[in-house]
C-alpha positions, 0 to 999 in steps of 0.5 A, a space after each residue: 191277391 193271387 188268382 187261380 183262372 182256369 188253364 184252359 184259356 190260350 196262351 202263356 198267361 203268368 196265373 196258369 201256375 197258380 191254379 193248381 190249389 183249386 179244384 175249379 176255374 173262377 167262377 164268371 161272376 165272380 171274374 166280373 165282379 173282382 175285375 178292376 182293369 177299368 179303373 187302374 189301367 191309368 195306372 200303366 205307365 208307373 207300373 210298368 215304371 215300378 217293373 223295370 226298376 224291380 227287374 234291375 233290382 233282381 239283376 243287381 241280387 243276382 236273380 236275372 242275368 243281364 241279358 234277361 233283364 235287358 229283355 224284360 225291360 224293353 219288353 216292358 217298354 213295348 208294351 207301354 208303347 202299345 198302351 200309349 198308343 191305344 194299340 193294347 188289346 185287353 182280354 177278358 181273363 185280364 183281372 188288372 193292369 198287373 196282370 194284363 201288362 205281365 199278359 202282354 209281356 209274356 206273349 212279347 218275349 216268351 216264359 222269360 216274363 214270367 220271372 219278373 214277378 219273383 220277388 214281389 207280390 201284387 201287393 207291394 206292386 199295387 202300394 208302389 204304383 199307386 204312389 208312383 202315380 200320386 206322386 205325379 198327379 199331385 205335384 200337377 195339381 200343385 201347379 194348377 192351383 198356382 196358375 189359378 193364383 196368378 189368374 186372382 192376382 192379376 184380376 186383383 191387380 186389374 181392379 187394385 182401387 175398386 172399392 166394395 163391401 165387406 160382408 159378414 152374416 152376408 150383411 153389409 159390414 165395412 168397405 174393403 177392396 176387391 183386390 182385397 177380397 179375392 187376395 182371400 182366396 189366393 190365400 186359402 188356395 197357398 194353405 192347400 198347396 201346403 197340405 199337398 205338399 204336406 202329404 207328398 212328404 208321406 206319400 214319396 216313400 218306396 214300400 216295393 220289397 215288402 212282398 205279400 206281407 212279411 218281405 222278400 226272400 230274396 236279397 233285392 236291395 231296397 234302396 237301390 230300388 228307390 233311387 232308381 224310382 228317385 224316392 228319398 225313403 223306403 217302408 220300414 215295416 213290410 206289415 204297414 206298407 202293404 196295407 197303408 192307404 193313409 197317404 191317400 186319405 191325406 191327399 183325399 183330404 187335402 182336395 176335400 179342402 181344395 173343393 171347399 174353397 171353390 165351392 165357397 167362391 162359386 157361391 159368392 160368384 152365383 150371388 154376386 151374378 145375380 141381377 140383384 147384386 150384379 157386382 160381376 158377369 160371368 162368360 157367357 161361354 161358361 153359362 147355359 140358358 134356359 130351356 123354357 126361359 129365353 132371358 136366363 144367364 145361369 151360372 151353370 159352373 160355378 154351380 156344378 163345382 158347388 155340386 161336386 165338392 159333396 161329391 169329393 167329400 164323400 170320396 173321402 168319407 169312403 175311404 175311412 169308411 173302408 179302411 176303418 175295421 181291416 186287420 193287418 195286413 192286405 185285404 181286397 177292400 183294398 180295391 176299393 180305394 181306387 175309384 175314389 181316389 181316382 174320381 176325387 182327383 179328377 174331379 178336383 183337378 177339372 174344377 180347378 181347372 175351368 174355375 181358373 179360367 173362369 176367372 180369367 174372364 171375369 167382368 167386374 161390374 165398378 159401379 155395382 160395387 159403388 153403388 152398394 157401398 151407399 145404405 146401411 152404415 158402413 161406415 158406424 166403425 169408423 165413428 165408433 172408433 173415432 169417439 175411442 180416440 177420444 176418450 171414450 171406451 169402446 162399449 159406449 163409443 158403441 152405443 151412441 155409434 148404435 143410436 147415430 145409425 139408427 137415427 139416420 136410417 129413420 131420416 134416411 140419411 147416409 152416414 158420409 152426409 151426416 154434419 158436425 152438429 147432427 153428431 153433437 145431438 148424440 155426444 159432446 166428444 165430435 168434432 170437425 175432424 170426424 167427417 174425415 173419417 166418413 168416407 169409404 176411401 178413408 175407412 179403407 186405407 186407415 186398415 194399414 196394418 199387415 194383412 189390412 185392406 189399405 190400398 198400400 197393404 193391398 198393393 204391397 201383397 199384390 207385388 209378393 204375390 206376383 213375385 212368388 208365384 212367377 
């Protein structure tokens, strides 16, 4: 990653000593072309986080005094003061955040900066940042995921007794609650808390040290490094981790699947939506009109999070892509992974974020949900089921169970008000004790098994996942 800008440029810029290799100055395309300051400058505050800690390793190994590092880091400290402010003007030689901050540090406090390099190479310094900073933003996401969680469960809570259908092929099925349904999602969002937790374990290793590729040649002490930067371990191979981007994949991943589950309750939320359905109202605030049709309601949001899961997919398919042919160790498609890591992130943690109160708002049409709990014999388990406690194997309970629906679909006829004796056409084995069984409160509260749609069930998980998530 070294530079070799032309030392024609004013003032004390760290790559005025490495341009001595080269006969000419970088040329302007290329300048352009290699500069990546707009998109890794979110990334100041852990580098200059990663330089304090690697200034106090150099003063621990003897390289600085103490007076120097006491300088350098509140150098340090005044240039990220600037960036935090917006008061940091960038230059046009600044190739990256690294350089621009050693830039800036070194017009502060004079040559004194350009020796916090020693010791490291951008390719460490860039493993540690991006993992500094990963670090952080998935930990944050974590907790975005978990209020979106309390949002469904409260809604859950609001609407513990609701009944509705159950759908599989997006056909009628079995009646289940709607506290039930959207339990589901808090389940799928738990799993993806547990992959981003699983990654972090990955992710939270120091691999500063390493230098360009074959380690330092100076005796800085690794771990005290990481306990400064509080990482519980260090790379142990310095080939690897100036190379390694497989941390990001697994984040990348992980917020793959994040946006997949979205994405499935935003299309449930568009069909639910519809006037066709109408089981909810979505916010007006979180809807747009028609430019030409003055009567639209359009479920703008959860559309464009539908949308922008291809569009976090392709990130991740961006980074296997690049990393799948590079030899050991560095290489500068390395730059590369930035923009995706960084746009996937963004666009997970903003989609979490208005889904969340989206779903806050949500109004949940009860008679809709009623209504369309009556036609298309969803209650047909249940009898199958009951002719089983009889005696009859399954396969068969299921062929009269066949031919009792489609007899009442041609008398148009529900299931709930079907008689004794409609049944006994059908098979000697009904008895009075059926029509028990042919209500939607009674299909649903007789799946009292862990994990069942029963209202004890239901509140049961209700309760720990209140419990767990406060």
């Amino acid at each position: 990653m070294a530079s070799r800008k032309s030392g024609k440029a004013a003032g004390n810029k760290p790559s005025k000593a490495w341009a001595g290799r080269f006969r000419e100055q970088t040329n302007r395309l290329v300048e352009a072309f290699t500069r990546s300051v707009a998109v890794d400058r979110r990334l100041y505050a852990h580098d200059i986080q990663g330089s304090i800690a690697h200034c106090r390793t150099l003063a621990k190994a003897g390289v600085l005094t103490r007076r120097e590092t006491a300088t350098i880091a509140k150098g340090l400290q005044s240039v990220c003061r600037e960036l935090e402010q917006d008061r940091f003007r960038f230059l046009p030689e600044d190739e990256d955040i690294h350089m621009a901050i050693e830039r800036r540090l070194t017009e502060l406090i004079g040559p004194l900066g350009g020796k916090l390099h020693t010791g490291r190479s951008r390719n460490d310094q860039v493993a540690l940042d991006i993992r500094l900073y990963l670090r952080d933003e998935v930990k944050a996401l974590i907790g975005r995921l978990t209020e979106f969680q309390r949002v469904l469960v409260a809604q859950a809570q609001a609407h513990e007794n609701v009944p509705m259908p159950g759908y599989t092929h997006l056909q009628r099925a079995q009646p289940v609650l709607f506290a039930h349904h959207l339990l589901a999602y808090v389940e799928m969002f738990e799993r993806d808390k547990g992959r981003l937790d699983d990654a972090h374990v990955r992710l939270n290793v120091m691999p500063l040290g390493s230098g360009a590729l074959a380690g330092s040649n100076y005796p800085v002490d690794r771990l005290y490094t990481a306990s400064l930067l509080d990482f519980p371990a260090v790379t142990q191979n310095s080939l690897d981790a100036v190379s390694d981007r497989d941390f990001m994949i697994e984040v990348s991943s992980a917020l793959a699947v994040v946006m997949m589950h979205l994405s499935r309750m935003s299309e449930e939320l568009i069909i639910w939506s519809t006037q066709e359905f109408h089981f909810v109202d979505l916010p007006d605030g979180f809807c747009t009109g028609s430019s030409m049709m003055p009567q639209k309601k359009n479920p703008d949001v959860p559309e464009l999070v539908r949308g922008k899961t291809g569009r976090v997919y392709g990130h991740l398919m961006s980074l296997m892509t690049t990393l799948k042919a590079l030899p050991l160790s560095y290489n500068r498609d390395l730059q590369e992974d930035k923009p995706a890591l960084f746009d996937a992130l963004d666009t997970t943690r903003d989609s979490v974020a208005v889904m969340t109160e989206l779903m806050r708002r949500l109004r949940v049409d009860r008679e809709a949900l009623t209504r369309a709990l009556t036609g298309g014999g969803m209650l047909a388990t249940e009898i199958a089921d009951y002719l089983v406690t009889k005696g009859v194997p399954f396969r068969e309970a299921h062929a009269i169970t066949g031919r009792v629906v489609r007899w009442a679909l041609d008398e148009g006829r529900e299931l709930s008000d079907l008689s004794v004796e409609d049944l006994l056409a059908f098979s000697p084995r009904f008895e009075k004790s059926v029509l028990e069984r042919l209500t939607v409160q009674g299909a649903i509260d007789r799946k009292a098994q862990i994990g069942g749609t029963a209202r004890e069930q239901v509140a049961r998980r209700i309760k720990e996942l209140t419990k767990r998530l406060a």
